[in-house]
N, C-alpha and C positions, 0 to 999 in steps of 0.2 A: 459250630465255631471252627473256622480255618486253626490247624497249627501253627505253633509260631516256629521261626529258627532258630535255629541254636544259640546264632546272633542276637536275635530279639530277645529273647529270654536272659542270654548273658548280661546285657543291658540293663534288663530287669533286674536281678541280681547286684548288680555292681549300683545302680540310684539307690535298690533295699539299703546294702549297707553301707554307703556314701558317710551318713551320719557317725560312722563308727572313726573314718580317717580326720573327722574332725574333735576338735579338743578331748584328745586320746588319755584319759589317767595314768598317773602316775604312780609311782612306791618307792621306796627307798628301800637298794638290794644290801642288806650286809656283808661285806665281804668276808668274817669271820669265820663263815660257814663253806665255804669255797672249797675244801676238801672234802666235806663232810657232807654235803646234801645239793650234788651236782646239778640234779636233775634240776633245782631250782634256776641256776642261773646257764643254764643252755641257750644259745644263742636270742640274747635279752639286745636290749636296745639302748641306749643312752637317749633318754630325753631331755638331759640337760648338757650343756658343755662342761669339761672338767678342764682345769688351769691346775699347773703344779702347784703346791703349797713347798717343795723345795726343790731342789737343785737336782739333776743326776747325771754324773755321780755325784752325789755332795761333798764329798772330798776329793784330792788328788790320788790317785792309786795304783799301783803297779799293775802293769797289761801283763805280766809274765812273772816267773819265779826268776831272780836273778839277784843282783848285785842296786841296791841305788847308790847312787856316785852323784860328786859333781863334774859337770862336764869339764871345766876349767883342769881337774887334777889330773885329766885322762888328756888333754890337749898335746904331748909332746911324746904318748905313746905310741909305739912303733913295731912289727913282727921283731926287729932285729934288735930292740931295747925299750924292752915293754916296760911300764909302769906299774909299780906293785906298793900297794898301800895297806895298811895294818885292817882286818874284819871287824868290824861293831857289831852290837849285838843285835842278834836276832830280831825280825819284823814280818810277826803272822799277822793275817786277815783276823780281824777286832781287836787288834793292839792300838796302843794311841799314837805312836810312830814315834817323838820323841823329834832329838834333834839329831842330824850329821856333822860332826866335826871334820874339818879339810883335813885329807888326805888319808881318812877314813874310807870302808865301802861297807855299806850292811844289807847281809843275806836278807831278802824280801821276796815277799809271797804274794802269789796272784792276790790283786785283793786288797792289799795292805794300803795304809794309808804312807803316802810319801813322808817322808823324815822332814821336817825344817831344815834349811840349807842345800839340800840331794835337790836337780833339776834333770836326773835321767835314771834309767836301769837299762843296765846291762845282761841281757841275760845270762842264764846260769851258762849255757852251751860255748857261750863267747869266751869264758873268765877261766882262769888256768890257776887250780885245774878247774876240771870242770863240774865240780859237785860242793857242796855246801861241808865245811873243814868243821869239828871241833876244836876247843882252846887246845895247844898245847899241851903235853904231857907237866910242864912246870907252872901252868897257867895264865901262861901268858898268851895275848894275844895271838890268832893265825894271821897269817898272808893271803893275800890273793892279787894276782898278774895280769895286767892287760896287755894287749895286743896292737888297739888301735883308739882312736881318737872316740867318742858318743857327742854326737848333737843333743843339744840341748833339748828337751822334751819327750826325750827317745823313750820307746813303751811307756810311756806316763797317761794315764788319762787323767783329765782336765775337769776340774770342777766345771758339772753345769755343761762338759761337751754333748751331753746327750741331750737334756733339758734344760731350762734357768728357771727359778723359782718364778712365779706368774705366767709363765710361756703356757699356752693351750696347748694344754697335754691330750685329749680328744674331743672330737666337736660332735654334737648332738645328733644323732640319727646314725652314729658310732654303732656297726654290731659287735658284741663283746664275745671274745675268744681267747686263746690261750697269752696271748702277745700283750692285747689290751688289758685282762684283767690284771698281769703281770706286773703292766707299769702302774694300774692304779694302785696295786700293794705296794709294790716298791719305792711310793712317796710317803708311802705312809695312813693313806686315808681308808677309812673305815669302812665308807658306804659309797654306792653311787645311785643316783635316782635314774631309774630306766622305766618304761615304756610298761605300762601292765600288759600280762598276755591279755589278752580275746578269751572271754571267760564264756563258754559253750555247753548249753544244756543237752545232751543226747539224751533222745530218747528212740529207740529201734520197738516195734511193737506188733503186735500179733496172736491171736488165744494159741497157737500151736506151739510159742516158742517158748522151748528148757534152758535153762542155762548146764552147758557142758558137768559132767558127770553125774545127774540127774536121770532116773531111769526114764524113759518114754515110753508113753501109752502110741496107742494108734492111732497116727494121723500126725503128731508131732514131732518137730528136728530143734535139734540144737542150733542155739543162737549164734548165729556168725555176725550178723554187721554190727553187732556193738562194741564185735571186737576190731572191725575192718574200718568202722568209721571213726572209732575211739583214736584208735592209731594214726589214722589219714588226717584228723585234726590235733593231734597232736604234733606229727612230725609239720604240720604248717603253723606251729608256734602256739597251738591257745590250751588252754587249760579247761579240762575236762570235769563236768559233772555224769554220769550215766544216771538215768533212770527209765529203767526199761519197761512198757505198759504190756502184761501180759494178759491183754483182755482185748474184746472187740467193742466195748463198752464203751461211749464217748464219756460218760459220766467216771469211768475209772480212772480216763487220762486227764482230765481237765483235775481231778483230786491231786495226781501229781502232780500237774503243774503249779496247781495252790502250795505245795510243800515243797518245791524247788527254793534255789537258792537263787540271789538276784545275778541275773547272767546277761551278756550281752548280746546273746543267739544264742536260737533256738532253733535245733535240726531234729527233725524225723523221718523215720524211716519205715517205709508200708503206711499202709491205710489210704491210699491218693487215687485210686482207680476209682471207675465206676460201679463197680458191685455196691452189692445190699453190705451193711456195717463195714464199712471205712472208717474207721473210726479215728482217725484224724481228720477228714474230709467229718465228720461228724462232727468232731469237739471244736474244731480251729474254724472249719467255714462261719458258721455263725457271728465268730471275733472278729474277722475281718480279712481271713485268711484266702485266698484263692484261685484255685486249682485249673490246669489248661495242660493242653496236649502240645508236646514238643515234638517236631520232626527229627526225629533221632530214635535208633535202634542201639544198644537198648535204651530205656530212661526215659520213653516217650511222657508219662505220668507226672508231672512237675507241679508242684505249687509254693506260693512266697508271700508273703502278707508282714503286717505289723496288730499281736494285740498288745491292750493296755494291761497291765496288771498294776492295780493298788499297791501301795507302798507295805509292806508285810504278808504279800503272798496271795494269791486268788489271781482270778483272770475274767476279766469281763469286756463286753462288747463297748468299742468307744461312745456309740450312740447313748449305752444309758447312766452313764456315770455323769453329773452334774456338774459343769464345771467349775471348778474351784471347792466341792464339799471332800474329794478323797485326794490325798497327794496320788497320783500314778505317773507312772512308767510307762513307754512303749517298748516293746522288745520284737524286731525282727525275726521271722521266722521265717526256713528255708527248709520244706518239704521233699521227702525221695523216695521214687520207689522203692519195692521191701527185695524185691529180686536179689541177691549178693551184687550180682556182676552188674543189674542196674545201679545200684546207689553208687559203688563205687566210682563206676564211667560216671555218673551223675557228679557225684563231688570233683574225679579229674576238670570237667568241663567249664562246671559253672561258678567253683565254689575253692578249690584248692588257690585258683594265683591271686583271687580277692584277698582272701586271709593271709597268705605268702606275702604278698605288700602289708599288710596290715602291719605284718611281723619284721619286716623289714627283714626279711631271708632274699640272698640274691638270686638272680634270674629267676622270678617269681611264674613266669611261661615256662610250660616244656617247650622245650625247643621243637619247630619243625622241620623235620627233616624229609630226605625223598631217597627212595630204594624200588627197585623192581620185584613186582611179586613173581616166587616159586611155580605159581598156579595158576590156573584161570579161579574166576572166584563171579559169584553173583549178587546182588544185593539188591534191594528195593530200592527203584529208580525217585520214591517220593519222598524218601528219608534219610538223614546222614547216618550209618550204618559207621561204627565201632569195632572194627574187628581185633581180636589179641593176636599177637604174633611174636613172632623169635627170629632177630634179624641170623643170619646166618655167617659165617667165617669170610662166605664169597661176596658179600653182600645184598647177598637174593634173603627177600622177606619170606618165612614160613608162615602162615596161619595155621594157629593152632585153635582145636575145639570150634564149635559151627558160633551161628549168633546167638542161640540162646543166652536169655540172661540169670539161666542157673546155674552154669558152664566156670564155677568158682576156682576148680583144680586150675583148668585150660589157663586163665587167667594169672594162679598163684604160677604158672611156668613163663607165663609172657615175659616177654623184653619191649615187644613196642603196643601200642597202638596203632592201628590200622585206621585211616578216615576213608570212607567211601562215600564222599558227599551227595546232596540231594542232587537228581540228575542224572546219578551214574549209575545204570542197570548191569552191566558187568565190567570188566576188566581184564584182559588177555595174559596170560604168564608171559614175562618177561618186561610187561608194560609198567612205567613208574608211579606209586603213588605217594601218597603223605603220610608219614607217621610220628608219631610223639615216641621218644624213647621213655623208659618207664622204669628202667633198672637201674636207676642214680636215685 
């Protein structure tokens, strides 16, 4: 069977989980928890629109510390015969503000709510002198001096300048950040309904693989891609289950899959080649899963399907469930090599900007960029070849580490990806090619 391209395959990909960008669930995120359990609401989504339920600011309020006045009592003051009127008392932010009697000025604070009567403030810097007086030694009122005329409205903010109560305060497909979640606390409102993550079943597998501080026998390494694919779908917005099958068993992995949790994908990682015990190629082909060779280095090993699972866990073949006797599910599945450096390059390719849209994170593409390679370099002219590299200060690409796709360090140093498309048998140093940046 011809391989497909990276194109064709991509395609495949993006029809599998088509079904996911349509009628996406929702939840309702509490905001109560906003300091206390971040990770929850890290760039979430608004799936509904939010409308103010009040005003902002919802009162009038001093932009500065200074004096509030009416402007009429300051109208006739002058450097050379200022205007000096008796201090009122005091006006901190969560006070009720009260009222100003003419020819009054009261000290007010960033914040405060405008006095009845007062239509300006004066800042503190303006007003002679220039710092906020206590009463009198006799207890009587202080003074305080103007200089010059205040406009009407001068530092006041304005009920409702910001927002007016019903005004669409964010619109749906909003992603929510420091700014957003901001204003939605600042109206007061409790929750907002946003987009559920992409709930993702990892499973990475293999009888060699320990989990990190685990002594090893011979022959076995500690598990890297549950933690490289764990992370690679997390930071593209979805929420992780692992369960990792450490057998070559099809009947081990298929028991997991029965005790998973209902999820919206399913990724694996190893078991996809042709060798004897594949054991996802074991447990998934049968379901309706399967498997084809990708023109690409690394990651050639690719497979995608959809099975059913019954509604309470199990996994079975669509042909033999009876329609209409078992509630079931379909759940897409999206297959990876076990290599490190394959799955990885696997997920950048085919799988990272589906879920990136999914999540509504922006520029869901690495961007393509063009640089000259350091080097001369070679590559198999029938396969798009992945190379790691490190742009350099001058602009010149380094490749770092060869193709192998066990080459995981070489990789954790990269900054770009290398494409050396099908077609292209070498490349001469100094010649331009295409890279994906990879350290954002």
């Amino acid at each position: 069977m011809n391989a497909r391209t990276i194109d064709q395959h991509r395609e495949a990909v993006l029809s599998l989980l088509a079904p996911l960008f349509r009628n996406r669930a929702t939840e309702e995120l509490p905001l109560s928890s906003l300091t206390t359990e971040t990770d929850s609401y890290r760039g979430r989504i608004l799936a509904q629109a939010v409308d103010s339920p009040v005003a902002l600011p919802p009162f009038d309020n001093s932009q500065m510390d200074g004096y509030a006045v009416r402007a009429e009592d300051l109208a006739a003051a002058a450097a050379l015969s200022p205007t000096t009127l008796a201090v009122a008392g005091r006006i901190a932010a969560g006070d009720a503000g009260g009222r100003l009697r003419p020819g009054t000025a009261a000290p007010i604070m960033t914040g405060a709510p405008i006095p009845a009567g007062a239509d300006a403030v004066v800042p503190i810097e303006q007003a002679d002198p220039p710092r906020f007086q206590p009463p009198e030694s006799d207890g009587t009122a202080a003074s305080v001096s103007f200089h010059a005329p205040v406009p009407v409205g001068s530092f006041v903010r304005i009920t409702g300048s910001d927002v007016h109560q019903g005004d669409r305060l964010l619109d749906a497909g909003t992603r929510l950040g420091a700014a957003q979640y901001g204003v939605l606390a600042g109206t007061g409102l409790t929750s907002a309904t946003v987009l559920r993550r992409i709930r993702v079943l990892l499973m990475a597998t293999g009888h060699e693989i320990r989990e990190p501080g685990e002594s090893l026998a011979a022959g076995q390494i500690y598990d890297s891609n549950t933690v490289i694919l764990g992370q690679a779908l997390r930071d593209a917005g979805c929420t992780v289950t692992v369960a990792p099958c450490r057998s070559d068993d099809a009947a081990d992995l298929l028991a997991l899959l029965a005790e998973a949790p209902e999820v919206d994908l399913i990724v694996t990682v190893g078991g996809v080649s042709a060798g004897a015990r594949e054991v996802v190629r074991d447990a998934l082909g049968p379901l309706g899963v399967t498997f084809q060779h990708v023109a690409m280095q690394p990651g050639g090993p690719q497979g995608l399907g959809e099975i059913r699972r019954p509604h309470g866990g199990g996994t079975v073949p669509a042909s033999t469930v009876p329609v209409g006797t078992v509630p079931v599910s379909t759940v897409p599945v999206i297959t990876f090599p076990g290599n490190p450096v394959s799955a990885l390059v696997s997920f950048e390719v085919f799988l990272r900007p589906v879920l990136r849209r999914l999540a509504g994170i922006p520029r869901p593409d690495r961007e393509l960029r063009r640089a000259p390679l350091a080097e001369p370099v070679d590559s198999p002219a029938g396969k798009h070849q992945l190379r790691r590299g490190i742009l350099r200060p001058d602009g010149a690409l380094d490749l770092v580490g060869g193709a192998s796709s066990h080459l995981l360090h070489a990789y954790a140093t990269a900054t770009a990806l290398v494409h050396l498309p099908v077609g292209v048998g070498s490349v001469a140093a100094g010649e331009p090619v295409d890279y994906w940046s990879i350290d954002d």
